[in-house]
N, C-alpha and C positions, 0 to 999 in steps of 0.2 A: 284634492283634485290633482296635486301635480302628484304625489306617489301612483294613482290610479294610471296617470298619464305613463308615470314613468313604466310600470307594471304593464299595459297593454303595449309597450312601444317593447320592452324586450320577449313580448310572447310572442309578437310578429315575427322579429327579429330571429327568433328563436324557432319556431316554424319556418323559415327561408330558410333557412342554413338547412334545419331538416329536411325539408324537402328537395334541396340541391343537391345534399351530400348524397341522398337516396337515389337522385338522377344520375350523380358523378359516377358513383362506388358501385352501383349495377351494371355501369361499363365497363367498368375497372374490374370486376369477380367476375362476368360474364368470363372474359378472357383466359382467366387463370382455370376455371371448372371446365369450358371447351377445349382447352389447350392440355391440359394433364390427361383429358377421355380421348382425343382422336386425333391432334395434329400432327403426333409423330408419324401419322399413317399416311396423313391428307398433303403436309408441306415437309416432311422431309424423309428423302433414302436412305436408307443405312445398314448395312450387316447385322445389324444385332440392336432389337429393340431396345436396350439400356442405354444408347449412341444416341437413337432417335429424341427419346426421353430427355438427356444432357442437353440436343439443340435445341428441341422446344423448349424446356427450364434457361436456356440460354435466351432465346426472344421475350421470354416473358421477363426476367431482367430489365431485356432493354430500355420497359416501361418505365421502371425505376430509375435507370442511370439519368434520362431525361428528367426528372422531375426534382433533381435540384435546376435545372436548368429554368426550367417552368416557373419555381421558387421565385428566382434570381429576377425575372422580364414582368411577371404578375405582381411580387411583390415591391418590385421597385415604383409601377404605376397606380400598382394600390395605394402606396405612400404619398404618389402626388396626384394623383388623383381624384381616387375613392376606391373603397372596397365594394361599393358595388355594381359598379360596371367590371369591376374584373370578375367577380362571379358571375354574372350574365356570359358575358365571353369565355371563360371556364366550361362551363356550363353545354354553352351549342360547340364549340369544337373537340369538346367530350362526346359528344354524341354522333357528329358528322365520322369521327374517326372511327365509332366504334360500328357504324353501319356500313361505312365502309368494310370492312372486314369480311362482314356478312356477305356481299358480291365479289369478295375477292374469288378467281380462281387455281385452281389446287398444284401441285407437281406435278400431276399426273396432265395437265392440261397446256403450262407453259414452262413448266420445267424451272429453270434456276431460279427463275423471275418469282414466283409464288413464293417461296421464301422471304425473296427484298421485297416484296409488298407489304410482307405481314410485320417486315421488322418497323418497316416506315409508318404503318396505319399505329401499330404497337408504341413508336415515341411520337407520334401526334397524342395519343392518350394518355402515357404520361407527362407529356410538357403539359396539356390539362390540368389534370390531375395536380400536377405541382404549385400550380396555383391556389388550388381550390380548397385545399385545410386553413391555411391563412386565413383570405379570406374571410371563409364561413365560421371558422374559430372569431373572427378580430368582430363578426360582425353579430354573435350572439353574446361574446363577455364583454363587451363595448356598449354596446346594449343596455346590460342588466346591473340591478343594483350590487353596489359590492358584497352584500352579505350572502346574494344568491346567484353568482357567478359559477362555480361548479354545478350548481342543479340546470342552470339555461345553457351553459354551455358544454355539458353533457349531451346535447341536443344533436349537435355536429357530430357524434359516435353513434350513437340512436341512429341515427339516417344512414350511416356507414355498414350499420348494422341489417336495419331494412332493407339496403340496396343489396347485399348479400343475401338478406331471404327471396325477394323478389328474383335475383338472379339463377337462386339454386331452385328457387317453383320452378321458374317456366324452363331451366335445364332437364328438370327430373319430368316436368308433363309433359315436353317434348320426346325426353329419351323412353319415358312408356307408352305414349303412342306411338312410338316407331320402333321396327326391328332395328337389330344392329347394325344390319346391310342399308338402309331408310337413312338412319341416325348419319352416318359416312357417308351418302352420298348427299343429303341434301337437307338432313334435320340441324346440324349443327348449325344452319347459319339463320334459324328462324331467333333463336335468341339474341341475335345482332341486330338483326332489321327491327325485331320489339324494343330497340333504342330509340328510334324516329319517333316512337310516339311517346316514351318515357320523357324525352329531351322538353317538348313540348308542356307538357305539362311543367316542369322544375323554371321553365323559362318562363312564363305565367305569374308563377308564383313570385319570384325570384324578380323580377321588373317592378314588383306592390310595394315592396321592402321601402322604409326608409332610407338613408345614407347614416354612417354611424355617427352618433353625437358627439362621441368622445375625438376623432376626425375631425371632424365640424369646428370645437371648441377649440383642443389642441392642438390644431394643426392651421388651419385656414384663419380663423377668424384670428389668431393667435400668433398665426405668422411662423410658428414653429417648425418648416420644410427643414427636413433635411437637403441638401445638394446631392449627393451620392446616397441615401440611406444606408443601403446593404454594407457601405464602406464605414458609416457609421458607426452601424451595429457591431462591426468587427471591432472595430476599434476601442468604442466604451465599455464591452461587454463580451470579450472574443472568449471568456472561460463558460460563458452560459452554451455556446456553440457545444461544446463537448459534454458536456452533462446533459442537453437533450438527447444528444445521439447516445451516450450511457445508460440514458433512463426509458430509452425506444427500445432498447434490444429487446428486453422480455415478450412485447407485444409482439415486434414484426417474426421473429423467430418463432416464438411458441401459432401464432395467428396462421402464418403461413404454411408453416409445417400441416398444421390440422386443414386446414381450407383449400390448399392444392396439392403438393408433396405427398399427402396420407391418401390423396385419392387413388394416385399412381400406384403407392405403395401397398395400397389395401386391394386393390383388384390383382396384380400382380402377385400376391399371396392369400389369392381365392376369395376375397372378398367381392360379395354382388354391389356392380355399379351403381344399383341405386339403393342398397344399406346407407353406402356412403355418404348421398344425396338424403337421404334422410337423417342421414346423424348432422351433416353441414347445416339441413332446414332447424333441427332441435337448436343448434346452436341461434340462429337467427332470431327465432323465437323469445329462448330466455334472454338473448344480451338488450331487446324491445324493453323488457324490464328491468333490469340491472344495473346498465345502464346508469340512466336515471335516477335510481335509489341511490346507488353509488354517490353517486354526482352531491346529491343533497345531502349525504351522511359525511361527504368532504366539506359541506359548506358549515355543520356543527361540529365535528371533531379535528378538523384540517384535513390537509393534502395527504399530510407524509405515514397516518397509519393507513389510510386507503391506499394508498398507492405499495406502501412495503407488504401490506397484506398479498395485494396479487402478484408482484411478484415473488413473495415465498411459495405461493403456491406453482408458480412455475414451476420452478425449480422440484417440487417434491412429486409433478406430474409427467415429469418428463419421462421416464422408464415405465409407467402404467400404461401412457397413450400407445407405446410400439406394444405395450404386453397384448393389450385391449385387441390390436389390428392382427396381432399373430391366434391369438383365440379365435379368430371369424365370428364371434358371440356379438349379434349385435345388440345386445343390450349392455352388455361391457365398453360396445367400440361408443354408442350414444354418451354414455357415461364418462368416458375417458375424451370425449369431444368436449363435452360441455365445463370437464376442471381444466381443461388447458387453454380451451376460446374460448371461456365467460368467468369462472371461478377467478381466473389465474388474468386475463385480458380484459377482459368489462373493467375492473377496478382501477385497473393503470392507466385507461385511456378513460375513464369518466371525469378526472382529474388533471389531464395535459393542458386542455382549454386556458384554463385559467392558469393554471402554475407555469405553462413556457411563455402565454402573449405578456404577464406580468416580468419577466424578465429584461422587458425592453419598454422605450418610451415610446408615445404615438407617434411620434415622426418618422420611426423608422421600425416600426411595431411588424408589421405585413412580411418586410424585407426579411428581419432580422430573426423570427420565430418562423416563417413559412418557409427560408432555406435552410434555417437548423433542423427544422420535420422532417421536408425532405435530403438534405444529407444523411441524414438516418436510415432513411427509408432505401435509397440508393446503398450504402455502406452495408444493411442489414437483411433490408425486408425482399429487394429483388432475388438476391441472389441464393437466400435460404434454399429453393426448391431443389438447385443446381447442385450447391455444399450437401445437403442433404442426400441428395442422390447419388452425388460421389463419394459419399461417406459410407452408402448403403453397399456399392462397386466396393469399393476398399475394405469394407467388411465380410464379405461373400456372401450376401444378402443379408446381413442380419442388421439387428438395429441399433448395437451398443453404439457404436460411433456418432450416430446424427443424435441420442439420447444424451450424450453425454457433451456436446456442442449444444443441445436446448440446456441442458444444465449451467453450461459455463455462462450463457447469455445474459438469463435469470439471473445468476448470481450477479455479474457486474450489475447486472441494473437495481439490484437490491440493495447493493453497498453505496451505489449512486445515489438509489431514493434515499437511506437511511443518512446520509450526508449531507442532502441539497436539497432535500424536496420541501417546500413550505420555508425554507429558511426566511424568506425576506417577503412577508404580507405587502402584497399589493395597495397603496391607499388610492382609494378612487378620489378622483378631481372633485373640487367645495360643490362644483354645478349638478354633479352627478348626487351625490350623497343629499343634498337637499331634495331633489327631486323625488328620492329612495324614500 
């Protein structure tokens, strides 16, 4: 009775997080898919379309810099707390910001101000966001019994996953029922306002959840707060800080590159807008399942060949994906999507769940793994589109430079994983394993 117990408490458990992350991460892609198709035209002037391009890759940043911050304030109250009223609150100031945006209006309407609206609506969404891996991560391997922690908590990428196809649907049935003149004046902000009702639902969901047990036992009834946590986790464990961020690079870099970056760059070198949006949905598709498979084949072979697997594959797809985009072939460009976001990134993130919140103790779990993701994410994943772009400038249009910067990325994170990853098996608490 009580494994049965234990088993339906982390499928719940395990279902919130998916379904939040699905609400979070389709705000969060929303942004980056609108913003690479039309902002340079809508929020800023410039001489020469490749400028424009720089300051939008520049605001979508923003996102990023915010979200260790977001880390820092979510996961210090998720530690004293709970983890989940910081994802309810995650969750609808994710969505307020991102509807927001939706009514902002343009340059053309209030001139300098349209800009600092978007940067501002832009770190409301990341200081979100920056809460919301933690969390949703602490609150599916928390959850779940030890031997099935990578397969539940592969759950939290799965929903990361969906909320990127959900975002690039309703961008692509938007952009084909409207012309291109339609799409700029007034289609780009229907995929903002379908946050209002995404929010809604995640919020629903995400209220039913239990509180985590491991929390619960560890921390409250146990007495085990930290004072500071985050200052904690630095302190007991300051080298786990940098081997997450070593072992992010491959995702944010390789991820990004394909899912904003290649959009610019693929239309820009005659590729149809919505090839692109179609090769983005394939990807969506397969990571639903992979995912997951992933996840559960770390939970019989360990972390560290899963994880060294996709990032070799980084590394060896990094010069096909610009081949793929310069062919215009899209059944090349599908294919060279799906080794670099799902071959090469499903694998590395079906396995973060468990291998970084094991790095740290419950008292200070949220603080200490939720600002290590996001200092990564900040250090790597905002500013890919930007580096890339100006790699692409400094190459005179070609692709070796930002190919070869996806290489170097891969590569650290492979000599990372082959060093750190799996090293020190997580042992779950006597309450948990009996229950299991």
């Amino acid at each position: 009775m009580a494994g049965s117990t234990a088993k339906s408490s982390a499928s719940r458990a395990a279902a919130a997080s998916f379904a939040g992350a699905v609400m979070d991460w389709y705000d969060f892609f929303v942004y980056g898919l609108v913003a690479a198709l039309t902002f340079p035209k809508l929020f800023f002037t410039a001489d020469s379309p490749a400028t424009g391009t720089l300051l939008t890759f520049a605001t979508f940043g923003v996102g990023f810099v915010a979200r260790p911050l977001g880390g820092i304030v979510f996961g210090h109250y998720g530690d004293k707390i709970g983890r989940k009223a910081m994802l309810v609150l995650t969750l609808v100031l994710m969505g307020l910001g991102t509807a927001a945006i939706g009514v902002l209006p343009t340059y053309g309407q209030i001139g300098v101000f349209a800009p600092v609206l978007l940067v501002a609506m832009r770190f409301i969404q990341g200081f979100a966001v920056g809460g919301e891996w933690g969390g949703a991560a602490l609150m599916a391997v928390e959850h779940a019994p030890e031997k099935r922690r990578g397969f539940f908590g592969s759950f939290v990428q799965v929903g990361a996953s969906a909320g990127l196809l959900i975002a690039t649907g309703v961008v692509s049935i938007v952009s084909a029922a409207t012309t291109n003149e339609q799409f700029l004046a007034w289609g780009w902000r229907i995929p903002f306002l379908v946050s209002l009702l995404v929010v809604v639902g995640g919020y629903i969901i995400r209220r039913g959840v239990d509180e985590s047990p491991e929390f619960i036992h560890e921390v409250k009834q146990a007495h085990h707060e930290a004072r500071i946590p985050l200052v904690e986790a630095l302190a007991r464990h300051p080298g786990a800080f940098l081997k997450i961020v070593g072992m992010r690079l491959v995702e944010l870099v390789g991820f990004y590159t394909v899912t904003v970056f290649a959009l610019n760059y693929g239309v820009s070198h005659g590729v149809a807008r919505g090839s692109l949006l179609n090769a983005t949905l394939a990807v969506g598709v397969v990571a639903i399942f992979l995912i997951p498979a992933m996840g559960a084949l770390s939970d019989r072979i360990g972390r560290r060949p899963v994880y060294v697997l996709g990032a070799a594959i980084g590394v060896l797809g990094a010069f096909p994906l610009f081949w793929a985009l310069d062919s215009q072939n899209l059944l090349y460009i599908v294919v060279a999507f799906v080794v670099v976001a799902n071959f090469s990134h499903d694998p590395v993130v079906s396995v973060q769940q468990p291998l970084f919140t094991e790095m740290f103790e419950a008292s200070f779990r949220y603080s200490g793994a939720g600002f290590a993701y996001q200092l990564a994410s900040a250090v790597a994943g905002g500013f890919t589109p930007i580096i890339a772009a100006s790699l692409v400038m400094q190459d005179g249009g070609g692709h070796t430079y930002v190919a070869l910067y996806m290489v170097g990325a891969c590569l650290i994170s492979l000599l990372t994983g082959l060093l750190y990853a799996g090293r020190q098996p997580f042992q779950a608490p006597a309450y948990l394993e009996s229950a299991a």
